[in-house]
C-alpha positions in Angstrom: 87.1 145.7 107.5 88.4 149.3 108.3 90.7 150.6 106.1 93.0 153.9 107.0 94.1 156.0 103.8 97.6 157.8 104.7 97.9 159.0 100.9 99.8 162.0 99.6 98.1 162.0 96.2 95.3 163.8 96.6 93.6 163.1 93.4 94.5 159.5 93.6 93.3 159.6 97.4 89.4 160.9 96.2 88.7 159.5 93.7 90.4 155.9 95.6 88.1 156.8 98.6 84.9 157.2 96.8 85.5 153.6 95.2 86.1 151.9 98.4 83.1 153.9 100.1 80.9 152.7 97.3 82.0 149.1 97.3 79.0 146.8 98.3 80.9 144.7 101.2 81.5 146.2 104.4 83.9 148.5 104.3 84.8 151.8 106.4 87.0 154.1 105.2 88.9 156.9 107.5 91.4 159.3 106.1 93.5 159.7 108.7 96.1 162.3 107.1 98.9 162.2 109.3 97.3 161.4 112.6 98.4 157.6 112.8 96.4 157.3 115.5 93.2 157.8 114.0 93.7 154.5 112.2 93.2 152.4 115.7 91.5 149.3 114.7 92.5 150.1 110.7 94.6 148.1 108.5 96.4 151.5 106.7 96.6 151.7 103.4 99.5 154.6 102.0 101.2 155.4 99.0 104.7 156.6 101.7 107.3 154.2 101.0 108.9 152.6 103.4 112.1 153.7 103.1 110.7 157.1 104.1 110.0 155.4 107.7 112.1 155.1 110.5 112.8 151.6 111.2 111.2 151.6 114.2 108.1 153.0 113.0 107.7 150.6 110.1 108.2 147.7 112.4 105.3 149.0 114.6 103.3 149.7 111.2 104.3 146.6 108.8 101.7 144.4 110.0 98.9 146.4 109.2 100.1 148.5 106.2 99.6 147.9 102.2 102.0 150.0 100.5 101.0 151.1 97.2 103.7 151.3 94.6 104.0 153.0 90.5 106.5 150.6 90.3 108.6 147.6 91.5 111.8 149.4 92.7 113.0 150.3 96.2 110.3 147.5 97.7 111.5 145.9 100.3 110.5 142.2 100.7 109.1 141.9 104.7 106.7 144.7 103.3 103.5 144.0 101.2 102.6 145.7 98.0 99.8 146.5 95.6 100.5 148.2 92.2 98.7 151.6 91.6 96.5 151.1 89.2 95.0 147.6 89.6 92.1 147.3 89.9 89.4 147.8 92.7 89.1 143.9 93.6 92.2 143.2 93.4 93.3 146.4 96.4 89.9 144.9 98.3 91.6 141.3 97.9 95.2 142.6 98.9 93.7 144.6 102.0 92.1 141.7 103.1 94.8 139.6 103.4 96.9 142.3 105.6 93.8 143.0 107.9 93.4 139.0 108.4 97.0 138.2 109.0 97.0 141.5 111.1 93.9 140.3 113.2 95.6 136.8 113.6 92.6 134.8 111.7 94.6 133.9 109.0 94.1 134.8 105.7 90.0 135.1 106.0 87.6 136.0 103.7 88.6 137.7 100.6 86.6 141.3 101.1 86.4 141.4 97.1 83.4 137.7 97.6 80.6 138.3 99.1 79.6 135.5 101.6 75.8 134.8 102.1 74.7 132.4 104.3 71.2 130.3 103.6 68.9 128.5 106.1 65.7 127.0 105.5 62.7 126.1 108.0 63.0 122.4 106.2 66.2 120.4 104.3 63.8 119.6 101.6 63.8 122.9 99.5 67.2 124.4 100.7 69.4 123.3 97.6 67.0 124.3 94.9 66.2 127.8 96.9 70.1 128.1 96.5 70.5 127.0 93.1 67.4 129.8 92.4 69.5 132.5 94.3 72.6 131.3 92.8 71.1 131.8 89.5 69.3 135.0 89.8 72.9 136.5 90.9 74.7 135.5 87.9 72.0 136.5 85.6 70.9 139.8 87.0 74.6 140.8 88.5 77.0 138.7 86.8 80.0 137.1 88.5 81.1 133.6 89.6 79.1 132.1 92.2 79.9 128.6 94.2 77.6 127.0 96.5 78.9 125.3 99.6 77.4 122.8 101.3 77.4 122.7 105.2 74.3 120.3 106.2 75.0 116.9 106.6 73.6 116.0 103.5 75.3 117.0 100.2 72.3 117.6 97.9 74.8 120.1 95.9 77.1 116.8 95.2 77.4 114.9 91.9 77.4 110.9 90.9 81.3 111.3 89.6 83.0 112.9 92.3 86.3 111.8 92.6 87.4 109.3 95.1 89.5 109.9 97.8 89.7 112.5 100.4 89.5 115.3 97.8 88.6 117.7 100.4 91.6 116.9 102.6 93.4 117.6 99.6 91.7 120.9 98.8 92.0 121.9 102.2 95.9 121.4 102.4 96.4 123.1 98.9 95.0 126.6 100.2 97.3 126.2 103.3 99.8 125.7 101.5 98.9 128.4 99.4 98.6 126.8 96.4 95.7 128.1 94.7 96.7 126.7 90.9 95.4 123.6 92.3 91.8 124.6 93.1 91.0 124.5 89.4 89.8 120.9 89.6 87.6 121.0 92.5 84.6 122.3 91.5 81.8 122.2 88.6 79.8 124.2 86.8 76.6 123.9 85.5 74.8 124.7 83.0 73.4 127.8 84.3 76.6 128.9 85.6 76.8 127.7 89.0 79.1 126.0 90.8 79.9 123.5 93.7 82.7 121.7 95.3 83.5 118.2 93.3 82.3 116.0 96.1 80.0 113.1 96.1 76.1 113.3 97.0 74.5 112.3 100.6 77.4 112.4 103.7 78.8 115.6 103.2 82.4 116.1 104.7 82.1 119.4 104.8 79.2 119.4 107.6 82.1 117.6 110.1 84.6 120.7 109.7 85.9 122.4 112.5 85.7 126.3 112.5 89.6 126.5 111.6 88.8 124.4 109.1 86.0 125.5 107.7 87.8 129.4 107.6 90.3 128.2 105.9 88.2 126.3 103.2 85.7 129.7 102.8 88.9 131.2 102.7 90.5 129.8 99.8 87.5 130.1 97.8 87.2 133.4 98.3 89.6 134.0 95.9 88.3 132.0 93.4 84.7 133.4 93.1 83.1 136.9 93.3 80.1 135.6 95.6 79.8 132.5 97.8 76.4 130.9 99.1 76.9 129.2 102.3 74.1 126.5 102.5 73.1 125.3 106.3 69.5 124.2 105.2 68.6 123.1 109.0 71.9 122.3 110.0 72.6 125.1 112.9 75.5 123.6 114.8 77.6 126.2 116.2 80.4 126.0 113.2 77.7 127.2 110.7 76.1 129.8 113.0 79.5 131.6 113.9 80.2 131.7 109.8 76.2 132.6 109.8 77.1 135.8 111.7 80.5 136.7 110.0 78.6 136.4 106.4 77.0 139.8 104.5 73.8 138.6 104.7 71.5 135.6 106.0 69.0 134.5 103.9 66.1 132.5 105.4 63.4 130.9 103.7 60.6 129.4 105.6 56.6 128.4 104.7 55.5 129.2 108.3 54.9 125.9 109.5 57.7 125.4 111.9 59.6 127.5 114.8 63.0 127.2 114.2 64.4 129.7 116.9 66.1 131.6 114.4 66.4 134.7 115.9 67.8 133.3 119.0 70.2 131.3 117.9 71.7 134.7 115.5 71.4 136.6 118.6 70.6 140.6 117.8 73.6 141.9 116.2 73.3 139.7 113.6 69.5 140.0 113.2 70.1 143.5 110.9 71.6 140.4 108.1 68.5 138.5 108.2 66.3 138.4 105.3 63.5 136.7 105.6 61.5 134.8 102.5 58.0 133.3 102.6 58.3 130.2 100.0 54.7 130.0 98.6 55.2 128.2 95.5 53.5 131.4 93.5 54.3 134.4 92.0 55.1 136.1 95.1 58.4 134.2 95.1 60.0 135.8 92.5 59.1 139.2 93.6 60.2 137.9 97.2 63.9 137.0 95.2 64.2 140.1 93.7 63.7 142.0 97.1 66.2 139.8 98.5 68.8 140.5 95.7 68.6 144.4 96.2 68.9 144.1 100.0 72.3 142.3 99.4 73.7 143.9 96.5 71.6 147.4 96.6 69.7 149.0 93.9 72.0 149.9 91.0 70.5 147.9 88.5 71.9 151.0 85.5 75.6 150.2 86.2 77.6 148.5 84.6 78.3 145.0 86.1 81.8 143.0 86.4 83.7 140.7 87.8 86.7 140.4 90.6 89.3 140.9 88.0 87.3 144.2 87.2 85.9 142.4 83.2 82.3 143.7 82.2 79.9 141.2 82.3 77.0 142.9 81.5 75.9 146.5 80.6 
């Protein structure tokens, strides 16, 4: 996501700039000063309100534009706002949903989540790699984290799912915008993680269209600081477009198989590719925490918290 900073508050704009530059998702931020036309491609993010704009202009800039505001006055309500001083995931979250309606994708990915895709050389160790990675996140970086399942196998399910077509349901609550209702769709285990409430074995997920399948990612976004997208061996072209579009791609593979990986990413998606030997030693865990630093970098002294900005660990 590009973001364009057109703020007058030069204090505000630094130290604003070196948090958005020093965010872990990809992010590029231009300060385009009054040069609007430095922010092609950019959804602009300014502290000018819009009354300040001629009418003309703000119709050619409303699209793409996230006003900040001190306050709730003089806010007209075809323009989207974000408050000051919130916090840094919550402006990520709020610039994401401009740049997405903006780019006609809908609302997309949540830039405050992280979206990593998994694939495995074999189905049979793909859900507990997951769980593994799943785990080693939320203990060494804190956060929520839900695994979603996209083979055609659920092996992330549970005995008591609901019946029904719960993920129809789920699926028309986040059109519809109605995020209250995702509460009851997932659960959490003991360790922290979480999955969609759906049953084990024929995964409905795996039969999702790509609009579909956005939209899902989409609405759970919102809901959780990291998702895990889990294809195991499933590479129909649904899961390797989202495969591309994620942060990074985690394989793991024991050498005894050619999957065609790197043809079927193509090479400008090859740079996401992490690549794990599974052994069944100690080399594993020194392989996982390799992997962690790749996705989330190396500071390991900061303070860690989650998308509504709450320490979770020192």
């Amino acid at each position: 996501m590009r973001v364009g900073i057109m703020i007058r508050d030069e204090e505000y704009r630094c130290a604003l700039v070196n948090k958005l530059s020093s965010y872990d998702n990809d992010i590029y931020v231009n300060v385009i000063g009054n040069n609007i036309k430095d922010a092609s491609g950019s959804v602009i993010l300014t502290d000018i309100s819009p009354s300040e704009l001629d009418s003309s202009v703000l119709n050619a800039l409303r699209p793409r534009t996230l006003f900040i505001t001190a306050s709730g006055k003089d806010i007209r309500d075809d323009c989207r706002t974000v408050f000051k001083f919130c916090s840094i995931q919550e402006l990520i979250s709020e610039l994401s949903v401009v740049y997405n309606l903006w780019r006609g994708t809908g609302p997309g990915l949540d830039h405050s989540a992280r979206l990593i895709s998994v694939c495995c050389e074999s189905d049979s160790y793909s859900a507990e790699r997951c769980r593994s990675l799943a785990g080693q996140i939320i203990y060494s970086r804190g956060g929520s984290v839900l695994i979603l399942p996209l083979s055609y196998i659920n092996d992330h399910g549970v005995n008591d799912a609901l019946k029904g077509n719960s993920l129809s349901r789920l699926l028309y609550s986040i059109q519809c915008g109605r995020e209250s209702r995702l509460e009851g769709v997932t659960y959490t285990d003991s360790y922290g993680v979480s999955s969609l409430l759906l049953r084990k074995g024929r995964n409905p997920v795996a039969y999702l269209d790509e609009e579909e399948l956005r939209t899902l990612i989409s609405g759970m976004s919102r809901k959780y600081d990291t998702i895990i997208a889990d294809a195991a061996t499933c590479f129909r072209e649904e899961n390797i477009t989202l495969m591309k579009e994620s942060e990074k791609i985690v394989y793991f593979e024991r050498g005894r198989r050619v999957s065609g990986i790197e043809e079927m990413l193509g090479s400008d998606a090859m740079e996401k590719l992490i690549r794990i030997k599974v052994t069944g030693g100690t080399e594993d865990v020194v392989a996982m925490d390799d992997c962690l630093k790749q996705i989330f970098g190396t500071d390991g002294n900061e303070s860690i918290k989650d998308r509504n900005g709450k320490e979770v660990r020192s």
